[in-house]
MARBA-3410 file (N, C-alpha, C, O; in Angstrom, 1 decimal):
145
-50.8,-13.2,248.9,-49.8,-12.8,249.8,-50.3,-12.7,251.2,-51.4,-12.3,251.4 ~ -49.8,-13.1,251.9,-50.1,-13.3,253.3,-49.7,-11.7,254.1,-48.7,-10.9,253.9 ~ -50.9,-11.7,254.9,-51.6,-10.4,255.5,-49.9,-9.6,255.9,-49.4,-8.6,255.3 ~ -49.6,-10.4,256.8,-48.3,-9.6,257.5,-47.5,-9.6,256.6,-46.9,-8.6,256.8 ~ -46.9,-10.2,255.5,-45.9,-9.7,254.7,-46.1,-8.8,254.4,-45.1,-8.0,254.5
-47.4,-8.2,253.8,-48.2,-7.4,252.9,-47.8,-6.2,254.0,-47.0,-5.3,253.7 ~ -48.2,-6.3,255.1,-48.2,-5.2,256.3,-46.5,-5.0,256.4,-46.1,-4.1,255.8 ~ -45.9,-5.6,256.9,-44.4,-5.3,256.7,-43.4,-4.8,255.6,-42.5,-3.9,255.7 ~ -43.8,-5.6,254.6,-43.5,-5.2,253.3,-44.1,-2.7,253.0,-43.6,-1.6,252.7 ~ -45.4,-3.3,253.5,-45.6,-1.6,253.3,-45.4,-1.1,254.3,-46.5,-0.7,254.6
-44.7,-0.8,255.4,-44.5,-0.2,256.4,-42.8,0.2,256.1,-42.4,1.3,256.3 ~ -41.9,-1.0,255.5,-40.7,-1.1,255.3,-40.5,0.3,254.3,-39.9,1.4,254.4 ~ -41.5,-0.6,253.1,-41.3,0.4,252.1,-41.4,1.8,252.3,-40.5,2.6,252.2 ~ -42.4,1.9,252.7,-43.1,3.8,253.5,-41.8,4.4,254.0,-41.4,5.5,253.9 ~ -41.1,3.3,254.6,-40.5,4.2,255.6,-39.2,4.5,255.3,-38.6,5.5,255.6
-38.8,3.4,254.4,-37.3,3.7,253.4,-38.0,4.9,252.2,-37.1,5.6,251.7 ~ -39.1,5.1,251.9,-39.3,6.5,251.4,-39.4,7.5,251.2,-39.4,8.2,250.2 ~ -39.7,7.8,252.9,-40.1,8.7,253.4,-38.3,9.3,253.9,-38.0,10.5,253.8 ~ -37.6,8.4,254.2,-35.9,8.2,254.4,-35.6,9.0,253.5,-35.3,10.1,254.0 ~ -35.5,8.9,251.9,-34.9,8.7,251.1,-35.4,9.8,250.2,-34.6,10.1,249.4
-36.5,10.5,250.2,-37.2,11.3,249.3,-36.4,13.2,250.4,-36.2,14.2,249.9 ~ -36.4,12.6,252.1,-36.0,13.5,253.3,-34.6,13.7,252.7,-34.5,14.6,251.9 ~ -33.7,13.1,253.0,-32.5,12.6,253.2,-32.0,13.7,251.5,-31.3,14.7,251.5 ~ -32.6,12.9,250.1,-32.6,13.1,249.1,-32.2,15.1,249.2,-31.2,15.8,249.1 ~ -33.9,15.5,249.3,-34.3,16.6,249.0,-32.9,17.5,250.1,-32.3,18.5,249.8
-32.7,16.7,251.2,-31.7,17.9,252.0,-30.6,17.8,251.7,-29.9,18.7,252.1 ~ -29.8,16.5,250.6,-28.5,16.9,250.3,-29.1,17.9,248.8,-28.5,19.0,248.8 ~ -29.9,17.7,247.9,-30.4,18.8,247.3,-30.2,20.7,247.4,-29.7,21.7,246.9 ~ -31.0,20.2,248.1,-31.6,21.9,248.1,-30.2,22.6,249.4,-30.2,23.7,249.7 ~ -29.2,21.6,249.8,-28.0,22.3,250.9,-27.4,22.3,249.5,-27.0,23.5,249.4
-27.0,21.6,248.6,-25.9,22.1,247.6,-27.0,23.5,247.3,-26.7,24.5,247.8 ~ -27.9,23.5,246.6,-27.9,24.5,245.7,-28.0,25.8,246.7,-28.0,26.9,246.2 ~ -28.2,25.6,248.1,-28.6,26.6,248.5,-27.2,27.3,249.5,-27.1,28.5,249.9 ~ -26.3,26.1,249.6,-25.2,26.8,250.8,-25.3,26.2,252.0,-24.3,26.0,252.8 ~ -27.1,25.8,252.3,-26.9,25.5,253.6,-26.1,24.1,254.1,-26.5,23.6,255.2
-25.4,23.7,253.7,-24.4,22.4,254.0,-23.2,22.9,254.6,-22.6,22.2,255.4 ~ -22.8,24.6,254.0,-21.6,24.7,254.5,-21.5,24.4,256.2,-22.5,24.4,256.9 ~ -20.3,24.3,256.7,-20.3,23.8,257.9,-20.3,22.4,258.5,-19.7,21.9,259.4 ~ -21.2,21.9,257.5,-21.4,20.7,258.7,-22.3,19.8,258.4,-22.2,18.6,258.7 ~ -23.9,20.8,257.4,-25.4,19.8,257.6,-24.9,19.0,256.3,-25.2,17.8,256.5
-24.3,19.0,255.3,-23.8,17.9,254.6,-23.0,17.2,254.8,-22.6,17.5,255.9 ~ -22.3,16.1,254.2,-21.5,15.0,254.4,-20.5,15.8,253.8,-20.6,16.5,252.9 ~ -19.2,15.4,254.6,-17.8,15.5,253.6,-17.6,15.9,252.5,-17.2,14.9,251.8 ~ -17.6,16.6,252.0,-17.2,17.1,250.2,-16.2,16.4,249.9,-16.1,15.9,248.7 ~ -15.2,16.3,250.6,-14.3,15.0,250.0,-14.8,13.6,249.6,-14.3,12.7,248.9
-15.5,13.5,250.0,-16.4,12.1,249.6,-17.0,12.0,248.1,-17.4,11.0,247.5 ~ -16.9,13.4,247.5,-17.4,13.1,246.4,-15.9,13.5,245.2,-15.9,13.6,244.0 ~ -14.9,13.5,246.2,-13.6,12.9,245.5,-13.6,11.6,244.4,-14.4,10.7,244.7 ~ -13.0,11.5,243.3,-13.2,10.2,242.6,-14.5,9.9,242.0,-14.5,9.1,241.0 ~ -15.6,10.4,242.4,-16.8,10.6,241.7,-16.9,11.6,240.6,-16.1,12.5,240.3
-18.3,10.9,239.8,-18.7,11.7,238.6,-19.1,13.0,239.2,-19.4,13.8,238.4 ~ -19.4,13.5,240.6,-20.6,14.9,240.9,-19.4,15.7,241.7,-18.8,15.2,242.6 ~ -19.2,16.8,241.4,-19.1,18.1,241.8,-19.3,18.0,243.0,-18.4,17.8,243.8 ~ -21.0,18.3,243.5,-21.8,18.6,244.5,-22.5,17.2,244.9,-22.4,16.1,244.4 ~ -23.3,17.9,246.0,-24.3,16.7,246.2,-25.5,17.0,245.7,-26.4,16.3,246.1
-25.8,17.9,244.8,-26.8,18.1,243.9,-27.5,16.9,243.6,-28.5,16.3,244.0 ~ -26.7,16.5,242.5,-27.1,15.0,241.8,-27.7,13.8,242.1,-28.4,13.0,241.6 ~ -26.8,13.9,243.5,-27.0,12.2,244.0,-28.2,12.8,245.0,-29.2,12.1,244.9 ~ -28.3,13.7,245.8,-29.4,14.1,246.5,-30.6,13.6,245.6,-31.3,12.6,246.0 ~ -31.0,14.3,244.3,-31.5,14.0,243.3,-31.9,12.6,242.9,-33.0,12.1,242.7
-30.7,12.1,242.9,-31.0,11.0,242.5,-31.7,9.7,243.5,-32.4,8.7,243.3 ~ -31.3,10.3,244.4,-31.5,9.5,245.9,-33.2,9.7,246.0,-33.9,8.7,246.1 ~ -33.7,10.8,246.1,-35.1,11.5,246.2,-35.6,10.6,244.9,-36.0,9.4,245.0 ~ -35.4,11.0,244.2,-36.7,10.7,242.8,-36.3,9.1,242.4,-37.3,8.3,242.4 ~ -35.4,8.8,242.2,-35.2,7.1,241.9,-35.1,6.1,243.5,-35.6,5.0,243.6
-34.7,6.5,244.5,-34.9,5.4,245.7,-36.1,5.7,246.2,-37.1,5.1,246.7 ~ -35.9,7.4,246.0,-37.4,7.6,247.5,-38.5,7.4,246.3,-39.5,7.0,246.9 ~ -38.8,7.4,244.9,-39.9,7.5,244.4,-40.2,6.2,244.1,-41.4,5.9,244.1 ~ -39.2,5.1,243.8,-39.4,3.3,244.0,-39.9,3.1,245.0,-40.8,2.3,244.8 ~ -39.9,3.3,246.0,-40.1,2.9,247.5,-41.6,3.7,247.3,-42.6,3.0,247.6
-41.9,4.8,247.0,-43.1,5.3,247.3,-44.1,4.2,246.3,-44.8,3.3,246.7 ~ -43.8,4.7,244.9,-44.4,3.2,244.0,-45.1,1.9,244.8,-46.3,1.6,245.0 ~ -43.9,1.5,245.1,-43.8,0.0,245.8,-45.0,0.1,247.5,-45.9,-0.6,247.7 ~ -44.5,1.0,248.1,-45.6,1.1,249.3,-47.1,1.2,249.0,-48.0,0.5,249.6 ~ -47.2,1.9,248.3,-48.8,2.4,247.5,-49.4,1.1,247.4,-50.3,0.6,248.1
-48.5,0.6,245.7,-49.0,-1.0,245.2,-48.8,-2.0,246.2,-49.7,-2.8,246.3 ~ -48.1,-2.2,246.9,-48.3,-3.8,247.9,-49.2,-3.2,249.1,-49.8,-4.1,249.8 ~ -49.4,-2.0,249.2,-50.4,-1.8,250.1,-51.9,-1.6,250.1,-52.8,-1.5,250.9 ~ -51.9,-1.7,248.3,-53.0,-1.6,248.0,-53.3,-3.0,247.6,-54.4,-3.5,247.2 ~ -52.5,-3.6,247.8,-53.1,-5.4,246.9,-52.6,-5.5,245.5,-52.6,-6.6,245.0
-52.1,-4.5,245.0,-52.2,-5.1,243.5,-51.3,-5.8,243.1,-50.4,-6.1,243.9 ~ -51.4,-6.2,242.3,-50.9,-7.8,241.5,-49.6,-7.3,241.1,-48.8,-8.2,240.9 ~ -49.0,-5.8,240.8,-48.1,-4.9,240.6,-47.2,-5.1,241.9,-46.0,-5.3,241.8 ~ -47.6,-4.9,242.7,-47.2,-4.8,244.1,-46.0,-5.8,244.4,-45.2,-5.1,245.0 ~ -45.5,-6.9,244.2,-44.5,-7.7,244.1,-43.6,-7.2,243.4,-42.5,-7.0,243.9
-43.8,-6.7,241.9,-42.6,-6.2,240.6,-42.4,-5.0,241.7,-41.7,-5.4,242.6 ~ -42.6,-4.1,241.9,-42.6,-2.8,242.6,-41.4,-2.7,243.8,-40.4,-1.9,244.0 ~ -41.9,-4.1,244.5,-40.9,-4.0,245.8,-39.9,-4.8,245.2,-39.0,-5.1,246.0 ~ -39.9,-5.2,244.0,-38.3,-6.1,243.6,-37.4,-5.1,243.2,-36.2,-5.1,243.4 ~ -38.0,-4.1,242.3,-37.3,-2.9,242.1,-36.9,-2.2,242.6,-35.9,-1.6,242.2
-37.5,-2.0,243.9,-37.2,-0.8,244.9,-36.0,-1.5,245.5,-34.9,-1.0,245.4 ~ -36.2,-2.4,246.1,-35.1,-3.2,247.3,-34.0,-3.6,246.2,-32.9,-3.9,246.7 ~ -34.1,-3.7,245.2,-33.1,-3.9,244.0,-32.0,-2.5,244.0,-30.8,-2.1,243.9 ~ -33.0,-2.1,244.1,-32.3,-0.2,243.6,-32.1,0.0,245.3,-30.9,-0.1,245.5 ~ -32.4,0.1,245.7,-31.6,0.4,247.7,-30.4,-0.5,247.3,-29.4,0.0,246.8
-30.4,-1.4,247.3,-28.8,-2.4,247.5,-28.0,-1.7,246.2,-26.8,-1.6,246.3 ~ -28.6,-1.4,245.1,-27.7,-0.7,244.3,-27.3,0.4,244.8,-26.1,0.4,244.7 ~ -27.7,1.3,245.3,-27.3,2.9,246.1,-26.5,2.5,246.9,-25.3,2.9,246.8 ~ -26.9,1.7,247.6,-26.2,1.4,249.1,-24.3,1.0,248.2,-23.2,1.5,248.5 ~ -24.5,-0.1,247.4,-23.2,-0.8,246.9,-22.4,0.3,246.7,-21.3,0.5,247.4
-23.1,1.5,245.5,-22.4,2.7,245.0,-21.7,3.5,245.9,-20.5,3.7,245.8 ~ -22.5,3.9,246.7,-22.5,4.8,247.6,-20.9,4.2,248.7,-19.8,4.8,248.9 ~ -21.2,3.0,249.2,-19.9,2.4,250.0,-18.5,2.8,249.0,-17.4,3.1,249.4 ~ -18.9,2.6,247.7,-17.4,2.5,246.9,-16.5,3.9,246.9,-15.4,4.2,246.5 ~ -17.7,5.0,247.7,-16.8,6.5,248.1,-17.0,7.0,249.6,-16.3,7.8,250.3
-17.9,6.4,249.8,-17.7,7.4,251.3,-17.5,6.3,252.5,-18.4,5.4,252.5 ~ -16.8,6.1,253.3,-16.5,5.4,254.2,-17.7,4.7,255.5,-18.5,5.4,256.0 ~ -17.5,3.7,255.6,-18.6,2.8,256.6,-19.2,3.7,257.2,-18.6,4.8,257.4 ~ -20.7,3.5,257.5,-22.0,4.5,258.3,-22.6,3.3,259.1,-22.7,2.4,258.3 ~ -23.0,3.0,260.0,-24.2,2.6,260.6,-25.4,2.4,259.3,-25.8,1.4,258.7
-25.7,3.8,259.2,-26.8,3.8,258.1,-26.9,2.9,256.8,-27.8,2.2,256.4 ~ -25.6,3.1,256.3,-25.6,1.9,254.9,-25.6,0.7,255.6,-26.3,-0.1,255.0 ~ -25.3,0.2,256.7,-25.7,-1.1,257.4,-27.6,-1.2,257.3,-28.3,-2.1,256.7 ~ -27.9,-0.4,257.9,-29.4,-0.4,258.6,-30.3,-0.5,257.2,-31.4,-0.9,257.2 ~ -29.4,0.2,255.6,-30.2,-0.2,254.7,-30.4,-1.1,253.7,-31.3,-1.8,253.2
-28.9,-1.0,253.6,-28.3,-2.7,253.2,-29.7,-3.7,253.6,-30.4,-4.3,252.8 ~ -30.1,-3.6,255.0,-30.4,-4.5,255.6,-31.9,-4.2,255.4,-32.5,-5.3,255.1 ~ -32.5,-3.3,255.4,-33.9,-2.8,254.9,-34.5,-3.7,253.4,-35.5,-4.3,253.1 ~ -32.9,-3.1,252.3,-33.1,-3.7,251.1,-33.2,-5.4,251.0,-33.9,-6.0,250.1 ~ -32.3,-6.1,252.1,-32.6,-7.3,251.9,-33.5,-7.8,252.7,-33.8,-9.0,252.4
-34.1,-7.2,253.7,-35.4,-7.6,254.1,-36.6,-7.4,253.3,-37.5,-8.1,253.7 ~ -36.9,-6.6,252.4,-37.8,-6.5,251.6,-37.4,-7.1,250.0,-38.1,-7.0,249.0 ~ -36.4,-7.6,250.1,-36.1,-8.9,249.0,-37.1,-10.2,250.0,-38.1,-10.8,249.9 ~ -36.1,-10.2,251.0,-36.5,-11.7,251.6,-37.8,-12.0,251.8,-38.3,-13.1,251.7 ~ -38.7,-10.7,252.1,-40.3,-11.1,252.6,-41.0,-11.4,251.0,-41.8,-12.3,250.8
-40.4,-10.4,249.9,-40.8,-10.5,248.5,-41.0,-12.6,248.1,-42.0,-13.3,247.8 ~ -39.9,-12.7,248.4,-39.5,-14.4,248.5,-40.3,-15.0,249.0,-40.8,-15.7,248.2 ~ -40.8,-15.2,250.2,-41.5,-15.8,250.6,-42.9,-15.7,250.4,-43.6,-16.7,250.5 ~ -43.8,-14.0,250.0,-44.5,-13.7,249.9,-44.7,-14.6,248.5,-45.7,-15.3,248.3 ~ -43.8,-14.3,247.5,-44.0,-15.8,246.2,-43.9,-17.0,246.4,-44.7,-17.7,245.8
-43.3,-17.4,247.1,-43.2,-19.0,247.5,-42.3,-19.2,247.1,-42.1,-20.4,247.1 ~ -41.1,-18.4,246.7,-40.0,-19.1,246.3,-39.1,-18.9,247.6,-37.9,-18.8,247.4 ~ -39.4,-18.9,248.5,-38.4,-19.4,249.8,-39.4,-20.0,250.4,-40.3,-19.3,250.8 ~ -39.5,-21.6,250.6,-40.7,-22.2,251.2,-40.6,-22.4,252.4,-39.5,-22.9,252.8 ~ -41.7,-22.2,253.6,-41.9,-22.9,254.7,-42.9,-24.0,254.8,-44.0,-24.1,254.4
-42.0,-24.8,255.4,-42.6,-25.9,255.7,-43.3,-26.2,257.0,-42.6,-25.5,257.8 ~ -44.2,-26.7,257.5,-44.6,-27.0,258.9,-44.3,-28.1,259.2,-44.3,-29.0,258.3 ~ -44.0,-28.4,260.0,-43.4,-30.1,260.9,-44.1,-30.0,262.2,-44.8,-28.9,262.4 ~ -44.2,-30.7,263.1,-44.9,-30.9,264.3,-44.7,-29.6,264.9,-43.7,-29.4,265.6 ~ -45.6,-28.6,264.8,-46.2,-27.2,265.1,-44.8,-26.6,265.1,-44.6,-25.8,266.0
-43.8,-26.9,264.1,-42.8,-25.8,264.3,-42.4,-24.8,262.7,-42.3,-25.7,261.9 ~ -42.3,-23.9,262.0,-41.7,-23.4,260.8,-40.8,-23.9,260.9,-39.9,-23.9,261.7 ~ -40.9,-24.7,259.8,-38.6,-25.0,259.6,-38.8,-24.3,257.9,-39.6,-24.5,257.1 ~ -37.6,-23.4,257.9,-37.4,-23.1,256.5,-36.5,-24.3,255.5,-35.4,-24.8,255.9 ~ -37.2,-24.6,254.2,-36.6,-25.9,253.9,-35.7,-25.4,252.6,-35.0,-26.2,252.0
END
């Protein structure tokens, strides 16, 4: 795998985990604790039409399954291992699955853009870091073929 994918790939990851484990733990611990009333949580109507009550669950879920993929995946591609590829397919697999879910109840964010976009940039570098999206060189320019 080539240095800078390696380097971007774990920087991406880190940082969508570090997102996601934050993000997770505070819709968490505001359902169980209250502190959401007001304001620091999202819409309670939003979880209209859904399977959750609260934002307990998906906090939960968000923390231990996106932020704990993403932690996985940063470790192993940052460490080199040969694991390090499967890791970040899962992780950026599972962000675009949250992200899909997540749009089908609560209305457009900036944010589901910015991760949407996270998840398919850590597909796309995955890709090339395999060779299955090839560059070619032609007279000193990248052309993707």
């Amino acid at each position: 795998m080539r240095r800078w994918i390696r380097i971007v790939e774990t920087a991406l990851t880190a940082t969508v985990a570090v997102t996601a484990l934050a993000g997770g733990l505070a819709l968490a611990v505001g359902s169980m604790t209250g502190a959401g009333e007001g304001g620091a949580l999202p819409n309670p109507a939003y979880l209209t039409g859904s399977p959750f009550a609260t934002y307990l669950l998906p906090g939960l879920i968000l923390a231990l399954v996106v932020g704990g993929t993403h932690v996985v995946a940063a470790l192993l591609i940052g460490r080199g291992s040969r694991r390090g590829p499967f890791a970040v397919a899962v992780a950026g697999f599972g962000l675009l699955i949250w992200i899909f879910v997540q749009m089908a109840f609560i209305p457009f964010s900036p944010l589901q853009a910015a991760y949407f976009a996270a998840g398919l940039t850590e597909l796309g570098l995955l890709l090339l870091a395999l060779g299955l999206l090839p560059v070619e060189r032609t007279s000193g320019r990248t052309v993707a073929s």
